[in-house]
ZAZA-419839 format. One record per residue: residue number from 1; residue in three letters; x negated, y negated, z of N, C-alpha, C, O in turn. Coordinates in steps of 0.05 Angstrom, whole numbers. Each point is the difference from the previous one (the first is absolute). Example, Ala and Ser with C-alpha at 12.3 -4.5 7.8 and 13.67 -1.06 7.14 Angstrom:
REM residues 2
1; ALA; -264; 114; 156; 18; -24; 0; -18; -24; 0; -21; 0; 13
2; SER; 28; -21; -27; -16; -24; 1; 15; -22; 14; -10; -22; 4
This chain:
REM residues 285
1; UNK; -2; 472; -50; 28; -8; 3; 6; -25; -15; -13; -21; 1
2; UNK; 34; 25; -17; 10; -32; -9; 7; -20; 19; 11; 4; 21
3; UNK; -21; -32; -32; 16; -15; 16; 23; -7; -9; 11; 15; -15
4; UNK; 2; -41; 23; 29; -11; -6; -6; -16; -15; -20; -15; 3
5; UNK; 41; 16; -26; -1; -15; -28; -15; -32; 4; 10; -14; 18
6; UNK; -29; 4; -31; -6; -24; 1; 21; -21; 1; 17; 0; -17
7; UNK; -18; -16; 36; 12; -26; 10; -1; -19; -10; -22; -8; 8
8; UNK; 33; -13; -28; -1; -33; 7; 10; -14; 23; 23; 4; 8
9; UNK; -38; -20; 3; 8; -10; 25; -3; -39; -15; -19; -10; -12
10; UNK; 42; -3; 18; -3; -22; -13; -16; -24; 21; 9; -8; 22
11; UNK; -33; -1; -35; -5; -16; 22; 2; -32; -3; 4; -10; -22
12; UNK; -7; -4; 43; 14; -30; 4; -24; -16; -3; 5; -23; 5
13; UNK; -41; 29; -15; -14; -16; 7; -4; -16; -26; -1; 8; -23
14; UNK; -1; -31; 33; 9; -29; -33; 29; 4; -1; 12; -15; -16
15; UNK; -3; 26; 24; 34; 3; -8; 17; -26; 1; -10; -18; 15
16; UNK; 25; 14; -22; 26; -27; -6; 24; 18; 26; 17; -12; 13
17; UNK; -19; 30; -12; 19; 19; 16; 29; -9; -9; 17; -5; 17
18; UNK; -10; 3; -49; 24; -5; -8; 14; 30; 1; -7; 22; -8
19; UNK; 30; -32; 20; 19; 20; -3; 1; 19; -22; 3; 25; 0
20; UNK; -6; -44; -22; 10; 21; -20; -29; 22; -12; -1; 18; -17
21; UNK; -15; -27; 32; -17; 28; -5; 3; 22; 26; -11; 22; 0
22; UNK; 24; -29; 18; 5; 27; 17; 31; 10; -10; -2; 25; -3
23; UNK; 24; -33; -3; 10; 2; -15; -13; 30; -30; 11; 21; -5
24; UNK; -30; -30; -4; -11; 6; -30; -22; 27; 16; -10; 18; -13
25; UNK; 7; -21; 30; -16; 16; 12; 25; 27; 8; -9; 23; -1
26; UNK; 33; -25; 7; 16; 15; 19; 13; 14; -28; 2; 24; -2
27; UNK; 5; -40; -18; 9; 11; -17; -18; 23; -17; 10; 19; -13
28; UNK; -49; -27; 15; -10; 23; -9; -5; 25; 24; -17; 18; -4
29; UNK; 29; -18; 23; -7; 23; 18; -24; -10; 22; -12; 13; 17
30; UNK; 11; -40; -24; -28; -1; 20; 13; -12; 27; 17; -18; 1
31; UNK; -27; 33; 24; 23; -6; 21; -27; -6; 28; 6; 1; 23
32; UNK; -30; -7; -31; -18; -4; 18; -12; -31; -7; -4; -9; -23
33; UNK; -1; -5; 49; -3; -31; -8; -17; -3; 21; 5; 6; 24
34; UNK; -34; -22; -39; -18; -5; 21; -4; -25; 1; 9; -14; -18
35; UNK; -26; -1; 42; 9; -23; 10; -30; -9; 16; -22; 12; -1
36; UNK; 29; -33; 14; -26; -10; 17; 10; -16; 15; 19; -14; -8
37; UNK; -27; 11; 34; 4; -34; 17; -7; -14; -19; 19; -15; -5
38; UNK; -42; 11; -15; -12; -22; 5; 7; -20; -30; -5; -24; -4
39; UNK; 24; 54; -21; 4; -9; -20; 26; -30; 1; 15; -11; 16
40; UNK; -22; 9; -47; 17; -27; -8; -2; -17; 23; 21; -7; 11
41; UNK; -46; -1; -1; -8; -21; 27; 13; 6; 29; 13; -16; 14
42; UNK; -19; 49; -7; 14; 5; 23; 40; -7; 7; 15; -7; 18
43; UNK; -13; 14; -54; 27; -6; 0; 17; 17; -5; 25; -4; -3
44; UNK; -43; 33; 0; 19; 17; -18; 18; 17; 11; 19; 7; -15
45; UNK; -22; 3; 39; 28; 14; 15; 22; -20; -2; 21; 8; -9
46; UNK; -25; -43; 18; 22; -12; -1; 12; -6; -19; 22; -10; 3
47; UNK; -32; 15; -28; 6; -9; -30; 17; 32; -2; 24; 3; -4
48; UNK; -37; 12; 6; 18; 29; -4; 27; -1; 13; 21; 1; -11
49; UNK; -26; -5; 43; 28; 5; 9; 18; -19; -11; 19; 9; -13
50; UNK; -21; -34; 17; 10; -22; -22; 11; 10; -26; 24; 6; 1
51; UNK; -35; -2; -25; 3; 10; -24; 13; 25; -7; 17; 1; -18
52; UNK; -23; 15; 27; 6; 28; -3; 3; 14; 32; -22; 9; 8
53; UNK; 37; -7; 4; 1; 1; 31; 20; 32; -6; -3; 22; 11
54; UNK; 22; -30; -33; 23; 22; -9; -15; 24; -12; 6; 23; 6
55; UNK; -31; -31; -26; -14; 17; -6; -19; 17; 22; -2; 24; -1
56; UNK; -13; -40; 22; -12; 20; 8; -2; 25; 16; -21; 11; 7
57; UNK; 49; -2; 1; 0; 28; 3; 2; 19; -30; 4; 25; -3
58; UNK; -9; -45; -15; 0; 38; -17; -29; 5; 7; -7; 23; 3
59; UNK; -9; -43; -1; -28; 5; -2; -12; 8; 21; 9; -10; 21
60; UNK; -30; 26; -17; -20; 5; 25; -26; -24; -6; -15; -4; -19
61; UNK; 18; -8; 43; -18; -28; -10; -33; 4; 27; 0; -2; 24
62; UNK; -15; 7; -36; -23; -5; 12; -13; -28; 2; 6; -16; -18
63; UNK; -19; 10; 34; -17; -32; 5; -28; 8; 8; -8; 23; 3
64; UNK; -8; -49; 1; -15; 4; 15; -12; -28; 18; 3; -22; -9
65; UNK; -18; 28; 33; -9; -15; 21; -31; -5; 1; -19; 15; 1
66; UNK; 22; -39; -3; -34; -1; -1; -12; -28; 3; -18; -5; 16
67; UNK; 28; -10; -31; -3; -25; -4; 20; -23; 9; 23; 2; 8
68; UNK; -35; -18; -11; 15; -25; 29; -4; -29; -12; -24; -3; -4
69; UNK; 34; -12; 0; 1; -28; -1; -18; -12; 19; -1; 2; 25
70; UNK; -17; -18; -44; -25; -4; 20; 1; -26; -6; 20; -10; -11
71; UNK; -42; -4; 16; -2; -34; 4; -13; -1; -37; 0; -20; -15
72; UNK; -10; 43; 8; -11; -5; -28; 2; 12; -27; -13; 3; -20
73; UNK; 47; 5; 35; 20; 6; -13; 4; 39; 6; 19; 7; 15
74; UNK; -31; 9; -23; 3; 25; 19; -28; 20; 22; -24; -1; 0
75; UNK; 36; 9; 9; -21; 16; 16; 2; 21; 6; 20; 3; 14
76; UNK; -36; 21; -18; 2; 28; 17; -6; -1; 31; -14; -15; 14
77; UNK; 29; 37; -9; 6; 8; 29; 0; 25; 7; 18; 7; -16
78; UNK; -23; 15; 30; 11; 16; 9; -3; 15; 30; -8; 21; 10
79; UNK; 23; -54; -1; -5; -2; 38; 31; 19; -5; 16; 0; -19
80; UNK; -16; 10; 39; 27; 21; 0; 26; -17; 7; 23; 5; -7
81; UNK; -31; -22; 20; 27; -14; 12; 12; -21; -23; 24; -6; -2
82; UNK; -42; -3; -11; 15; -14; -29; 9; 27; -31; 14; -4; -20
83; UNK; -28; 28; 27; 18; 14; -18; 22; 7; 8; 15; 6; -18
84; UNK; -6; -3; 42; 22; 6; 10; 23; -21; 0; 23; 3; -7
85; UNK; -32; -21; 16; 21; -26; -7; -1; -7; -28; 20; -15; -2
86; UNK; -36; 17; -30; 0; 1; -17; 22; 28; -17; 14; -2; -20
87; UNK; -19; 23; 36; 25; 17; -6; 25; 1; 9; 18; 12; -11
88; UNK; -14; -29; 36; 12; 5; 17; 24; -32; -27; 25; 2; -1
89; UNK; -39; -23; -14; 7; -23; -2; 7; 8; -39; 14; -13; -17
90; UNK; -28; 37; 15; 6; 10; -28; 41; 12; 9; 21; -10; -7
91; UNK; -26; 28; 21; 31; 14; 3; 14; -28; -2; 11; -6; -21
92; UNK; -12; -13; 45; 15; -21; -1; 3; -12; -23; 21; 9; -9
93; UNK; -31; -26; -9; -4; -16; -26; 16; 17; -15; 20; -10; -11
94; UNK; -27; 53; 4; 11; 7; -17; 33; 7; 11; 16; 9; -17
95; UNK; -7; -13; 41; 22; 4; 9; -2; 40; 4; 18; 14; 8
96; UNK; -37; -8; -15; 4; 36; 3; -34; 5; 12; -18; -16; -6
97; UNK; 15; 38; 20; -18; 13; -2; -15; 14; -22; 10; 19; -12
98; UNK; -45; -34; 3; -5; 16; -23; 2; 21; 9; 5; 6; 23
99; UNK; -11; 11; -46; -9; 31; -8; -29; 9; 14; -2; 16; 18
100; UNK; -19; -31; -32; -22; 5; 2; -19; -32; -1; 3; -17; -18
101; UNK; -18; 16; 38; -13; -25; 6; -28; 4; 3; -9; 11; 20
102; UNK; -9; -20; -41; -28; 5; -10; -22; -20; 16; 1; -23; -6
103; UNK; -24; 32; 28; -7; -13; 1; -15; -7; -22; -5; 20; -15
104; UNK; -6; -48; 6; -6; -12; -20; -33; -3; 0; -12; -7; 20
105; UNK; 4; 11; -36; -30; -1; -17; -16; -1; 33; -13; -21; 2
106; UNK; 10; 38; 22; -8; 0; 22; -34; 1; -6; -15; -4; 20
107; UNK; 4; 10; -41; -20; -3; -8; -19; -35; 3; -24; -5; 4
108; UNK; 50; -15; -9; -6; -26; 6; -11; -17; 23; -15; -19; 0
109; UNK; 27; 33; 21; -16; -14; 33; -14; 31; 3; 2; 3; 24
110; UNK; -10; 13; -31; -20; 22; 9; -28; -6; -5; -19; 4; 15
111; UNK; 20; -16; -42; -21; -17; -8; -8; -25; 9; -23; -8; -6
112; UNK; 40; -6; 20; -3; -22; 15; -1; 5; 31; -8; -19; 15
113; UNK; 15; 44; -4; -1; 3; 32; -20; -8; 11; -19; -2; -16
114; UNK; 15; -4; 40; -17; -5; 20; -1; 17; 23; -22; 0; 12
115; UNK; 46; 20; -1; 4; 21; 15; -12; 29; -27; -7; -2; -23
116; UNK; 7; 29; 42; 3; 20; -14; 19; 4; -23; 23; 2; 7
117; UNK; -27; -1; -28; 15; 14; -19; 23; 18; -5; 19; -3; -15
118; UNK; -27; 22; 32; 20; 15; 2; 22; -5; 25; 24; 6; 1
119; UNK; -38; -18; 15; 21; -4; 22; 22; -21; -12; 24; 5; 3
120; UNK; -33; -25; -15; 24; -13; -25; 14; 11; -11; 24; -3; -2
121; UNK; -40; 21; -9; 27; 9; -23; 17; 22; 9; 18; 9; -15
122; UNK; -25; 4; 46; 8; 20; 12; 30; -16; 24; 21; 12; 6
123; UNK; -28; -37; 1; 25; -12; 5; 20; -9; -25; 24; 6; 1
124; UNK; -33; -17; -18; 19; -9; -14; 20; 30; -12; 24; 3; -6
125; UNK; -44; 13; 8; 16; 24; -18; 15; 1; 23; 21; -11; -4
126; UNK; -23; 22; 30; 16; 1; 24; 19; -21; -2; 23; 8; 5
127; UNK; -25; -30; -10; 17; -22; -4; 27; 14; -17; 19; 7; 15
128; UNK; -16; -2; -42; 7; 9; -11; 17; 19; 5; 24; 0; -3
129; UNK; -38; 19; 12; 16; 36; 6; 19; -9; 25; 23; 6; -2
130; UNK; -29; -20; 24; 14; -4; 16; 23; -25; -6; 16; -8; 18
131; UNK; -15; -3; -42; 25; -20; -13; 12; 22; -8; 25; -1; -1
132; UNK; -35; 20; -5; 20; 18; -20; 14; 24; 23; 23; 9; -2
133; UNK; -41; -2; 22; 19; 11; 19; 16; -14; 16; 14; 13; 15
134; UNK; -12; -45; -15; 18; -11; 12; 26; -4; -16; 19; -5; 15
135; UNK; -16; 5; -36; 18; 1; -27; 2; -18; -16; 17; -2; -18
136; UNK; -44; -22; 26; -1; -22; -19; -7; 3; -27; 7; -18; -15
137; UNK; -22; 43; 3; 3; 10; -26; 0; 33; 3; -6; 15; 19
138; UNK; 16; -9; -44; 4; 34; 4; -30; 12; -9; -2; 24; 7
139; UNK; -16; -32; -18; -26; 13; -2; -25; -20; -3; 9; -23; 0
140; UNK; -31; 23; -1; -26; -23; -2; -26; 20; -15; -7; 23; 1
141; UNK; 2; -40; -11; -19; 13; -23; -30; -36; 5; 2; -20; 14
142; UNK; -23; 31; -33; -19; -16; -8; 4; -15; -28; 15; 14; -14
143; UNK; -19; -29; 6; -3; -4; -26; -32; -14; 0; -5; -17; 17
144; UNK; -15; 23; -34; -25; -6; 2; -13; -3; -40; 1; 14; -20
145; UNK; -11; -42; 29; -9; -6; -30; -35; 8; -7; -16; 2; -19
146; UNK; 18; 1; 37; -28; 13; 2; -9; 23; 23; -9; -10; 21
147; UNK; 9; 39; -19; 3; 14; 16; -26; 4; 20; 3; 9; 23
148; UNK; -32; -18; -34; -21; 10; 3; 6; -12; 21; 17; 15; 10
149; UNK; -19; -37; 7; -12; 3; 24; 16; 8; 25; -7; -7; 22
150; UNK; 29; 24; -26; 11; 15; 16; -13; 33; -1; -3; 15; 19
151; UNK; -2; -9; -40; -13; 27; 2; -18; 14; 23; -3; 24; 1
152; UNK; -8; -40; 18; -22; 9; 35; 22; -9; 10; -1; 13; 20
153; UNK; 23; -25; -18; 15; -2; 17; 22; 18; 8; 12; -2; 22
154; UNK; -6; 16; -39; 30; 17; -4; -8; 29; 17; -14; 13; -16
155; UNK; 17; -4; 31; -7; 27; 6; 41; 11; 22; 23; -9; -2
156; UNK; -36; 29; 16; 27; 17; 10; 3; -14; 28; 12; 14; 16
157; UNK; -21; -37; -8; 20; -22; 24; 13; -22; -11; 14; -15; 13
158; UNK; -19; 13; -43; 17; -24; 2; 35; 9; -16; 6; 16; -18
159; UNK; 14; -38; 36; 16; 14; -18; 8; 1; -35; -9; -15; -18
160; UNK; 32; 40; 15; -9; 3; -30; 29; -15; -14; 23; 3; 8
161; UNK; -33; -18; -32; 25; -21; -17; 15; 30; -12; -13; 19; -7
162; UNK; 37; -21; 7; 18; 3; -19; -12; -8; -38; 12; 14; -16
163; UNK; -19; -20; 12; -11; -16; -21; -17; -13; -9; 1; -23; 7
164; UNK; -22; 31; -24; -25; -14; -12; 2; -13; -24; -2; 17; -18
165; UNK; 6; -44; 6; 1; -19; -14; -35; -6; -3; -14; -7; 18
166; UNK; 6; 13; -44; -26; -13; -18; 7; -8; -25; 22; 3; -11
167; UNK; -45; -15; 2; -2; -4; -33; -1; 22; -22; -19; 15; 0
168; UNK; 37; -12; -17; -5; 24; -18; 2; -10; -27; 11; -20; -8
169; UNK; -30; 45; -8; -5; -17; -34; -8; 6; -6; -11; 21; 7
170; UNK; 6; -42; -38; -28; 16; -12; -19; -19; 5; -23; 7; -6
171; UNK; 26; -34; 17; -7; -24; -1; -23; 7; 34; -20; -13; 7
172; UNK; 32; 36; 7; -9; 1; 32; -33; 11; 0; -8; 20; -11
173; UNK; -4; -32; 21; -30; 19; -3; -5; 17; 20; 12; 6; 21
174; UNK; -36; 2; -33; -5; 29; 14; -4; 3; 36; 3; 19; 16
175; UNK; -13; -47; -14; -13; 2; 34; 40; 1; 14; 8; 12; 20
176; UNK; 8; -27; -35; 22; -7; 21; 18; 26; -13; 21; 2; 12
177; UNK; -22; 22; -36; 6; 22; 3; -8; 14; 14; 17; 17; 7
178; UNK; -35; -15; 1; -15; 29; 19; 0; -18; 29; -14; 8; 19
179; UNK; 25; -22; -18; 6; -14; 33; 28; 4; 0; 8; 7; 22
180; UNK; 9; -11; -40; 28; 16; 3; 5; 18; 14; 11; 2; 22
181; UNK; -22; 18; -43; -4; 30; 4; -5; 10; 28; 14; 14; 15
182; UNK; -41; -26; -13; -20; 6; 36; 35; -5; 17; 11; 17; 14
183; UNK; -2; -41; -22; 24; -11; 23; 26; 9; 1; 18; -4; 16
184; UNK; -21; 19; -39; 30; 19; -9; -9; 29; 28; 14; 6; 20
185; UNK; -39; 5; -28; -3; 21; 13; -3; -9; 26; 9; 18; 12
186; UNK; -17; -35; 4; -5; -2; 26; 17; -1; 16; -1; 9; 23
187; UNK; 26; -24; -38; 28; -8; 16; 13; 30; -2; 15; 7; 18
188; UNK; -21; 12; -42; 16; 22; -1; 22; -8; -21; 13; 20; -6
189; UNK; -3; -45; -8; 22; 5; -12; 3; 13; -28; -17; 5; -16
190; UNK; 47; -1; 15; 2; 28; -20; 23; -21; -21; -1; -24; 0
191; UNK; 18; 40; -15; 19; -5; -12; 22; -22; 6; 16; 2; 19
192; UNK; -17; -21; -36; 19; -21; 16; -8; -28; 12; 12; -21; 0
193; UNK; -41; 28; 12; -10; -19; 21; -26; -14; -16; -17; -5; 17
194; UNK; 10; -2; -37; -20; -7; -12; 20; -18; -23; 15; 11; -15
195; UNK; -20; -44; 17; 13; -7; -24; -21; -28; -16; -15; -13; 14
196; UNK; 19; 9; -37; -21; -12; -9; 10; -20; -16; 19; 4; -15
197; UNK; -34; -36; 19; 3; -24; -11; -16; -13; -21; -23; 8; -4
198; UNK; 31; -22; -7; -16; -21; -23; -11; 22; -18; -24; 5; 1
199; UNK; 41; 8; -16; -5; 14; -21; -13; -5; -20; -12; 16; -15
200; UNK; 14; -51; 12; -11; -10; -28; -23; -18; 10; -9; -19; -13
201; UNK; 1; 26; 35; -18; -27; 4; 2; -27; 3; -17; -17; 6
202; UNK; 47; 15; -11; 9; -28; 7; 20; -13; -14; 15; -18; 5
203; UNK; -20; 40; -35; 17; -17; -22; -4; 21; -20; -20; 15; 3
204; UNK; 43; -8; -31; 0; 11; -7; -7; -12; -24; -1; 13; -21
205; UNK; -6; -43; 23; -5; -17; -29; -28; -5; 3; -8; -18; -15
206; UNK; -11; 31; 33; -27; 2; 5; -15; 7; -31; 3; 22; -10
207; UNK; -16; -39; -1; -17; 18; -22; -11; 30; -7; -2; 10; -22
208; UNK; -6; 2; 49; -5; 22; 13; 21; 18; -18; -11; 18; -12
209; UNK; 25; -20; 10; 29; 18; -4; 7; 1; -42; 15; 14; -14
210; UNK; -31; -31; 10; 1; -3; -37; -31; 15; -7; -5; 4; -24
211; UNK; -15; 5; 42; -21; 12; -4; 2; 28; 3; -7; 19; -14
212; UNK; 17; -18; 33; 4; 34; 9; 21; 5; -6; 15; -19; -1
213; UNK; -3; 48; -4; 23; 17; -2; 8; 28; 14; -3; 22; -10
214; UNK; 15; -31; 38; 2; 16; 21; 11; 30; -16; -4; 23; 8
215; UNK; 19; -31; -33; 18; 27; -3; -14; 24; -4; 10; 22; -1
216; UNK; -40; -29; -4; -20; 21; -2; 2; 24; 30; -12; 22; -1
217; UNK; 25; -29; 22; 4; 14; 31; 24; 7; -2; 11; 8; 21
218; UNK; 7; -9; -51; 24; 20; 5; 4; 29; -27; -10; 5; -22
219; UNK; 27; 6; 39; -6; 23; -22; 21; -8; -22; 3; 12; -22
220; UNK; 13; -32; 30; 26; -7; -21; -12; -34; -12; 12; -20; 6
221; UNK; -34; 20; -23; -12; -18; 6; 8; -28; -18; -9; -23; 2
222; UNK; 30; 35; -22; 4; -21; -13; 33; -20; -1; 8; -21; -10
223; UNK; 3; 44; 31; 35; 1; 9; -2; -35; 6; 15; -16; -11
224; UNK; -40; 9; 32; 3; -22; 21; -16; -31; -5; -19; -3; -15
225; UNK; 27; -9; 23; -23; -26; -2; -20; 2; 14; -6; 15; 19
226; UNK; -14; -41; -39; -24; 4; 30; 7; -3; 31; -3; 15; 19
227; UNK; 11; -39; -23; 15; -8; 29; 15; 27; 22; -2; 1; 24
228; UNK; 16; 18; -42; 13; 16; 10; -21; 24; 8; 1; 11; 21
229; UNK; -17; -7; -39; -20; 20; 8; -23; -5; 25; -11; 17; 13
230; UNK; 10; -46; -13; -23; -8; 14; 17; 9; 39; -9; 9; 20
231; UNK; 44; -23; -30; 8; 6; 28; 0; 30; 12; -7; 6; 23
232; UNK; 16; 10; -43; 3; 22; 9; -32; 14; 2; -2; 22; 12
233; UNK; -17; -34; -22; -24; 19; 10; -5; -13; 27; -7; 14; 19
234; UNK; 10; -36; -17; -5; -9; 35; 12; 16; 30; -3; -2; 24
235; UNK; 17; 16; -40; 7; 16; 13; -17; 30; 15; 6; 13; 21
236; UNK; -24; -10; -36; -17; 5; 4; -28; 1; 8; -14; 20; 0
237; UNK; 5; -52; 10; -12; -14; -6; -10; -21; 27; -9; -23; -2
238; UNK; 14; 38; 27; 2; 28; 8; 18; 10; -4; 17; -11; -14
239; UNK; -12; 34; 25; 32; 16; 4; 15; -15; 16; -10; -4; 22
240; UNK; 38; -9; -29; 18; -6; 13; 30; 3; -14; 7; 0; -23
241; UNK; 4; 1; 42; 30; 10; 0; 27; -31; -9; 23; 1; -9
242; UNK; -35; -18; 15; 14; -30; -6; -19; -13; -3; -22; 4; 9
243; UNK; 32; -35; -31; -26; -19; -4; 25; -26; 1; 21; -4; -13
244; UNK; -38; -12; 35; 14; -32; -7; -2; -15; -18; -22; -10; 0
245; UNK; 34; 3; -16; 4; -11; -21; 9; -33; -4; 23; -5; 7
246; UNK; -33; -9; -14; 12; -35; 7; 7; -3; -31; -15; 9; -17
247; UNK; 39; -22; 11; 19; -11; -26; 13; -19; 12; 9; -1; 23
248; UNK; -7; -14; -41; 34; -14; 6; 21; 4; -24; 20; -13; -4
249; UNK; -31; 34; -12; 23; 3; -26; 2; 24; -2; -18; 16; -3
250; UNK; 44; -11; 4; 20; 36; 5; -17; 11; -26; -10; 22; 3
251; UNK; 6; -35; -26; -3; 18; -21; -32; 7; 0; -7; 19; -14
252; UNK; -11; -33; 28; -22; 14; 7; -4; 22; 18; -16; 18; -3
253; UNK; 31; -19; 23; 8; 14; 22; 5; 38; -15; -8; 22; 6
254; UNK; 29; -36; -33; 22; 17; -7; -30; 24; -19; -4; 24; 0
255; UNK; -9; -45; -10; -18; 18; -13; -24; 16; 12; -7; 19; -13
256; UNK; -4; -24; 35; -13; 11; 24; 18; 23; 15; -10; 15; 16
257; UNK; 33; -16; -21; 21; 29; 8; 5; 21; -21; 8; 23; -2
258; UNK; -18; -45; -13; 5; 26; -29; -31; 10; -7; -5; 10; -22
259; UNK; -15; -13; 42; -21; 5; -7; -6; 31; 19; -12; 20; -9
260; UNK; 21; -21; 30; 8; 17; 18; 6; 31; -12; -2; 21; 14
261; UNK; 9; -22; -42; 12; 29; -19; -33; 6; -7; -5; 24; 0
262; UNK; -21; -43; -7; -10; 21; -4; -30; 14; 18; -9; -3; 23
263; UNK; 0; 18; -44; -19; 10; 20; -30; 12; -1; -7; 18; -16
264; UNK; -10; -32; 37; -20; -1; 0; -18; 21; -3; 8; 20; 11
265; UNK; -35; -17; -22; -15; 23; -7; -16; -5; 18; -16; -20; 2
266; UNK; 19; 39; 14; -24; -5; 29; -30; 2; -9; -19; -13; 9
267; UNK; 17; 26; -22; -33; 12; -7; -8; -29; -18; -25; -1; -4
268; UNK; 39; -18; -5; -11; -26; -8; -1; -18; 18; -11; -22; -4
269; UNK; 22; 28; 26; -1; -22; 22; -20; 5; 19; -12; -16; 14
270; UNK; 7; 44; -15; -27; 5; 21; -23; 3; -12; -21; 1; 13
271; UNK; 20; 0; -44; -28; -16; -17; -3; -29; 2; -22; -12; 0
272; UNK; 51; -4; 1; -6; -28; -3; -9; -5; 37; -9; -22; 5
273; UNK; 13; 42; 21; -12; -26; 16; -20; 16; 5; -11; -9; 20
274; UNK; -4; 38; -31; -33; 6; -2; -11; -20; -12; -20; -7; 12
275; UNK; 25; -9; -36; -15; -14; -14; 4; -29; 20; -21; -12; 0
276; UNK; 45; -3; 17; -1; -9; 18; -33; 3; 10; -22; -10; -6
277; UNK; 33; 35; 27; -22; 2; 21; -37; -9; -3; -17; -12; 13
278; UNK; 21; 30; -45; -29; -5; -18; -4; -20; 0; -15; -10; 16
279; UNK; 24; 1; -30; 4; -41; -5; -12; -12; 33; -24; -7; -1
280; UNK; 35; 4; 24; 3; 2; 22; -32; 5; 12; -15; -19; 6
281; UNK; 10; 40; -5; -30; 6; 2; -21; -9; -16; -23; -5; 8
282; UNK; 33; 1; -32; -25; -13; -11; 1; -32; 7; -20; -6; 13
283; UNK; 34; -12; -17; 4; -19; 13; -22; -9; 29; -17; -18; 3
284; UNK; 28; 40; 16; -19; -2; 28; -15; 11; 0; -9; 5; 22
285; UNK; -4; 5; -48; -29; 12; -4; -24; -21; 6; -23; 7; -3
C-alpha cells in the first residue's frame, strides 16, 4: 500500500521563530510546525503566540514535554504529574490546544532511573494519552533521539502514541536504524504515524555533504542538489511519512519542498544500510 505523499514539517529547534519564516513557510504549502517546551530558553510557545498568534491556526502545531528548568539550567523528567501540567501550560502559553504533544527523548531518565523502567515510561506514556483524552491536546506521540533503550520495554500493555518521531538519514547508523524499525513494529504504526528529524545531522554546511553525493539514491539523479537529494532520501532512512526540518530562511525551506518531486531508488537504499549493518558487525567483531 502507498503511503501519503512525504511531508515537510517546519521545525523551531535553534529557531529565531521570526514571523516571517512561518509566513515563508505558509506560502510554500508547509502548514505543520513543530515546537518544544524547552526551545528558544523555554520560551517558545510564548514567543509564538506573541508573534504570530494570527498565524497559528493555519498550522497543526505539535510540541513536546520532557524537559524542565532545573537549577543547572535543564532537566529530564517523566513523573506524570509535571507532564501534565507541562501540557496542560503548553495550551496556555500557545493560547490553543496543540495538535500533537511528543513525549520527549524519554530514553533520558530511563537511563538514569532508579525505579523499574518500564513502570516509568508506562506512566508518563499514560500521562500523555490521558492529556489527550481530557482535550488538552488532540493526539501524543514519542519523539526519541535514540530508540534503543526503549526496545524491552514497548510490548501490548503499554499505551500506543499516535506518532513515532526518530532520527532519519544518511548520516543515522545502523544500531539506531534497526531500533527504529524493532519500534515502528512493536507499537504497530502504519502510514502517517512515523515522522523523522535532523536530516542533515545538524547542518547542511557539514563537510560530510562536499564528500558524498546523495543523488546517487535517486532515479532522477541529476534534476536535484546534493542537499535536496540527501533530504529526500531521509525519507527513507527509515521509512517515514514527514521529517522535521529546522531553517530560519523561507528559501531553504523553499528548496527542501522542491526536493519532495523526486524519487528515490529503493534497491540503493537497502544496499546502502546492508553495507550499514556489515560495517556494524564488523566493528563489534
Amino acid at each position: 500500500m502507498r503511503g501519503p505523499d512525504p511531508r515537510v514539517v517546519l521545525g523551531l529547534h535553534r529557531s529565531r521563530h521570526e514571523r516571517r519564516l512561518l509566513t515563508g513557510a505558509l506560502d510554500l504549502g508547509v502548514t505543520a510546525l513543530d515546537t518544544s517546551t524547552n526551545y528558544l530558553g523555554f520560551r517558545s510557545h510564548q514567543v509564538l503566540a506573541r508573534t504570530a498568534f494570527d498565524l497559528l491556526p493555519k498550522f497543526t502545531v505539535s510540541t513536546k514535554v520532557g524537559y524542565f528548568p532545573g537549577p543547572d539550567g535543564t532537566e529530564h523528567s517523566l513523573d506524570p504529574m509535571r507532564l501534565t501540567s507541562a501540557v496542560e501550560e503548553a495550551a496556555k502559553d500557545l493560547r490553543r490546544e496543540p495538535d500533537l504533544v511528543f513525549l520527549h527523548n524519554p530514553e533520558r531518565s530511563l537511563r538514569e532511573a532508579l525505579q523499574p523502567s518500564k513502570d516509568l515510561l508506562a506512566g508518563a506514556c499514560a500521562a500523555l494519552n490521558d492529556a489527550t483524552e481530557k482535550g488538552l491536546c488532540a493526539a501524543w506521540g514519542v519523539a526519541s533521539w535514540d530508540p534503543s533503550p526503549l526496545l524491552s520495554l514497548v510490548d501490548g500493555t503499554l499505551p500506543r502514541p499516535s506518532v513515532l518521531m526518530v532520527r532519519a538519514g544518511l548520516l543515522v547508523g545502523a544500531r539506531t536504524l534497526g531500533a527504529a524499525d524493532t519500534l515502528i513494529g512493536a507499537w504497530g504504526l502504519g502510514d502517517g504515524e512515523v515522522w523523522g528529524m535532523s536530516p542533515f545531522g545538524g547542518s547542511t554546511g557539514a563537510s560530510v555533504w562536499d564528500r558524498i553525493d546523495p543523488r546517487l539514491f535517486l532515479h532522477d539523479c541529476g534534476r536535484l542538489s546534493r542537499v535536496q537529494a540527501a533530504f529526500r532520501t531521509a525519507f527513507h532512512l527509515p521509512r517515514v511519512d514527514s521529517i522535521a526540518v529546522g531553517t530560519d530562511e523561507p528559501t531553504h525551506l523553499g528548496e527542501l519542498v522542491g526536493a519532495l518531486t523526486g524519487q528515490v531508488e529503493e534497491r540503493a537504499v537497502q544496499e546502502y544500510r546492508r553495507l550499514l549493518r556489515d560495517r556494524s558487525r564488523d566493528q563489534s567483531a
